[in-house]
N, C-alpha and C positions, 0 to 999 in steps of 0.2 A: 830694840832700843826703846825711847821712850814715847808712849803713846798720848793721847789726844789732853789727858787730864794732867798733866804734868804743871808743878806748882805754879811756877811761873811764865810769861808770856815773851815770848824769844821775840829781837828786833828784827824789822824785814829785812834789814841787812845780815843780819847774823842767816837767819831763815834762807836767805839767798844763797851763802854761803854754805849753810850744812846742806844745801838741795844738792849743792854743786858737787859733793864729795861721794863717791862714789863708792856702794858697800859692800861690791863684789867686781870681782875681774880686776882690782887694783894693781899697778905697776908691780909691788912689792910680790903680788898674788902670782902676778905670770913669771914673773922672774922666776919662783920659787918651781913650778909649774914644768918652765921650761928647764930650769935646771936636776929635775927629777927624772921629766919623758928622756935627756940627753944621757942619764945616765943606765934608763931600760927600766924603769918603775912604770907600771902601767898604771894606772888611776879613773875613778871618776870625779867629778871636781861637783862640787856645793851638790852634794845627795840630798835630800829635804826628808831622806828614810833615818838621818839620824840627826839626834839631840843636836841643836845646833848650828845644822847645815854645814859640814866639815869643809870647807875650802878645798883639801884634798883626800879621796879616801882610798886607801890601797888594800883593798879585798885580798889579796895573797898574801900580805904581811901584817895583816889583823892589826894595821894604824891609821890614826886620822892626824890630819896634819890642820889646825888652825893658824891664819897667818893676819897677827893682828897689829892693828894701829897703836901705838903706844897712848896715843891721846886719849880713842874711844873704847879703850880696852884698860886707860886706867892701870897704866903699866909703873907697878911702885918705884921708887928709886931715880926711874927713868928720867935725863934732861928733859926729854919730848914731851912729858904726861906734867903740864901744870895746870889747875883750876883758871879755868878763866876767870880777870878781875870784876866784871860786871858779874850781875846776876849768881853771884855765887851759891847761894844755897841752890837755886835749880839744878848748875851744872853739879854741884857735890851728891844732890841725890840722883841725879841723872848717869853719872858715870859709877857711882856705887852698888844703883841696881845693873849696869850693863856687866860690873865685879862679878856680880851673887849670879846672876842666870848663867854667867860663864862657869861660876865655879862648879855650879847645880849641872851644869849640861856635861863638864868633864866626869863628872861624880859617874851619871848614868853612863854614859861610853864608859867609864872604864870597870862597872857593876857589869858592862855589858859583855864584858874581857877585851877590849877595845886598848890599846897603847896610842896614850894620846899626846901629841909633840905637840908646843906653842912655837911657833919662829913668831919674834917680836922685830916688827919694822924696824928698830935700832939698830939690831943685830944684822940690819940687811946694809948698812951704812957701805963705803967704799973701802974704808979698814977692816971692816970683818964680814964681809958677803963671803968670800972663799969658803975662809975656816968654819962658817958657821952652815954654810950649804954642804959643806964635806960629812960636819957633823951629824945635819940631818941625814944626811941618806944612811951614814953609820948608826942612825939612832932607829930611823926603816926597818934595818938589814936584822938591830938585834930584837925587834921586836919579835920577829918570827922566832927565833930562840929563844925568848924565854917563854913561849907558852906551853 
């Protein structure tokens, strides 16, 4: 994310706030987690050995599974992902470089031969957690096929 020199200077409330949000182990994280180990995918979760730190990495089917906030991951289109109205230029180059290192870190994992899946918090919503957890494990299963 963004370090010490960033343009502008965030409120202590705001600051309070982003301390509080938590950028590993998240609800969305375990869910996805637990609905993987349920189905027999064995994993190790945030490797620090690759680009990224993969939230989940699954060494027998050559995938990493990233599981990201819509907000701070800057998820286009998305309801969830809008600029906040104070401070705007900060948060715009602040969530644009968290874009660019994400896109740079999928680039190397999949230079690496890596099959890299995003599950977007949205997609984890009450309407489509199912279909969209069915999906990944189906998107897991064909990673080992196509290598």
């Amino acid at each position: 994310m963004g370090g010490v020199n960033d343009s502008a200077p965030v409120s202590p409330q705001r600051s309070r706030i982003m301390a509080s949000i938590r950028g590993k182990d998240t609800s969305i994280e375990r869910m996805v987690r637990s609905y993987l180990f349920a189905c027999g995918f064995r994993f190790r979760k945030n490797d620090k050995r690759y680009p990224g730190h993969p939230d989940v990495v699954l060494p027998k089917w050559h995938a990493v599974v990233f599981v990201n906030g819509c907000f701070w991951h800057a998820h286009e289109g998305c309801p969830k992902f809008t600029i906040p109205k104070s401070n705007v230029e900060f948060w715009t180059a602040k969530l644009e470089r968290n874009r660019e290192r994400d896109r740079l870190q999928h680039e190397r994992l999949r230079a690496d031969g890596w099959k890299v899946i995003d599950v977007w918090e949205c997609e984890l919503d009450k309407a489509h957690r199912e279909e969209r957890l069915a999906l990944l494990a189906d998107q897991i299963r064909d990673a080992a096929g196509s290598r």
